[in-house]
N, C-alpha and C positions, 0 to 999 in steps of 0.2 A: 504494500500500500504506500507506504513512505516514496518508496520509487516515481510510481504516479502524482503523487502531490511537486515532486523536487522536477520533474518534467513541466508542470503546468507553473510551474513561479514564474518563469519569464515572460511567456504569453500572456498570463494574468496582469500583472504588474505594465504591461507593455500599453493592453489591451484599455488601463487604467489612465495612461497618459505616464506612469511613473517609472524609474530608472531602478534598477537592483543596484542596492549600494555593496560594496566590496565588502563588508565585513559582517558578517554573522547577528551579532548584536546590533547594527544598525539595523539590517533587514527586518529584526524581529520588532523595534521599533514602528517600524515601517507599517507592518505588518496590522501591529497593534492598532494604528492610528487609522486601519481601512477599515478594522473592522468594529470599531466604535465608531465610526463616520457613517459603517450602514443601518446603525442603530438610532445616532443622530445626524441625519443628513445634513444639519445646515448650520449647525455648531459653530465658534469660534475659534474650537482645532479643528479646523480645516487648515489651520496657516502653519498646523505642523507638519502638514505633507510636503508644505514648499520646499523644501531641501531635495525631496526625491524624485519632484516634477523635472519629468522631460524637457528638454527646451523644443518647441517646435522651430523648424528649419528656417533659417532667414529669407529664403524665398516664399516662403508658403503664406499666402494671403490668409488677411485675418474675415470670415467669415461674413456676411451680409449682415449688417444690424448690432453687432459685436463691437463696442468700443473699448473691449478690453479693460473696463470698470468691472469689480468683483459683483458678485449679484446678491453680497453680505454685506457692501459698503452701508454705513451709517452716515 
């Protein structure tokens, strides 16, 4: 079973927008913070995932209507 789960980390994580970090204890971090975020979607740790977000490409156009303001801003 382990095997399965250790195959899907990177497509999950990828699939998430987020980076696998190098070191064990970061990941588990990582980890911890997706899966209290699907319990509280729209929480204020959300801005602890920013470390492990991807950068998207610098060509890659920012979507129709998206001005790149959080959709938590106060």
């Amino acid at each position: 079973m382990a095997r399965l789960v250790n195959t899907g980390r990177k497509p999950l994580a990828e699939s998430l927008g987020l980076l696998l970090p190098g070191e064990l204890a970061c990941e588990c971090e990582m980890w911890a913070l997706v899966t209290k975020l699907s319990r509280l979607p729209y929480h204020e740790r959300a801005a602890g995932l920013d470390p492990f977000r991807a950068k998207p490409p610098a060509s890659s156009p920012m979507p129709a209507g998206n001005t790149g303001a959080s959709q938590n801003a106060t």
